[in-house]
C-alpha angles and dihedrals in degrees: 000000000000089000079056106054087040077062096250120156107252091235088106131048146181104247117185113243101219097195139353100239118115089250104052093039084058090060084061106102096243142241090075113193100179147358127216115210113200101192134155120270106230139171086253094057092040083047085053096036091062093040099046086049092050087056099038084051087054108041093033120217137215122260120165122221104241088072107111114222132179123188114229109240104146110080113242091007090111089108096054085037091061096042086054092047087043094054104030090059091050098038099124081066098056133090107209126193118253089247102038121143095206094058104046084048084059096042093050088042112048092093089054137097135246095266103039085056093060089048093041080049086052090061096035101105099180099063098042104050093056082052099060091038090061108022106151093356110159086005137112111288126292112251106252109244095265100056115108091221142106123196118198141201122216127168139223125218139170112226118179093344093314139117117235136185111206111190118161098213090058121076094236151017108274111223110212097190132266122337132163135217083256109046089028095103094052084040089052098042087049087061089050092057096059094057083047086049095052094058107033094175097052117093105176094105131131147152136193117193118211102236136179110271 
């Protein structure tokens, strides 16, 4: 629903991945060309995602620049964030309608960085206005007001034969090593564990693949 009011071609669709066991991923339609996580947003995560920026700032890591990556500045838009970051590096597989407004956002905002995408995303009406009409729509339940938690989306995508993590709250694409259009969605899913493994009591995970209709 929402690719298509954002005038996407309905060749491709979210589907929702209902474990991460071989036999359950198989059930997921292939070619898969992202996976969005939703996952709590916690103080052990926080603990890991400074830690995990002061070493990538150390060791340094590769990220090509192809990769398409937009900084999160507008409060509760991750979902539209990681659908963004789902589509724009995919983009060459995507039909697109004439008038779409995704598309047009990606075509003005290719030369950009980073940051002057989030603020050209922050006057951009039409996407956003798709985003608050169907936040959540079809998702887990939204977290009612009082409770002390955030759940965020990020998305993996294979750019180039590697395996990238694009989350807007961090300052860079996280590349998670080599993948390949055939093995993506178990790399993906991999990398989903391991978000799942740093917080064993928590149970609000869960992950839907973009997958050919």
């Amino acid at each position: 629903q929402f690719l298509k009011q954002l005038g996407i071609h309905p060749d491709w669709q979210f589907v929702d991945v209902y474990g991460m066991e071989p036999e359950l991923l198989s059930m997921v339609p292939r070619p898969v060309c992202a996976v969005l996580l939703l996952f709590p947003i916690t103080e052990k995560y926080e603990t890991f995602r400074t830690e995990e920026e002061e070493r990538i700032k150390a060791k340094g890591q590769d990220v090509k620049s192809s990769v398409y990556f937009i900084k999160q500045t507008i409060n509760n838009a991750c979902g539209t964030i990681g659908l963004i970051h789902a589509i724009a590096n995919n983009r060459d597989k995507m039909n697109f309608e004439t008038n779409s407004s995704l598309k047009k956002f990606l075509e003005d905002s290719l030369s950009m960085t980073p940051e002057e995408r989030a603020k050209y995303l922050e006057t951009y009406e039409a996407i956003r206005v798709t985003h608050e009409s169907s936040a959540h729509e079809g998702q887990t339940e939204a977290p009612s007001i009082d409770e002390k938690v955030d759940l965020h989306f990020i998305a993996l995508v294979n750019v180039g034969g590697h395996l990238y993590e694009l989350d807007g709250r961090k300052p860079f694409p996280i590349n998670h090593g080599e993948t390949s259009d055939d093995s993506f969605l178990e790399d993906a899913i991999e990398v989903c564990k391991k978000f799942m493994e740093r917080d064993p009591e928590e149970l609000r995970f869960n992950a839907i693949a973009l997958s050919a209709a």
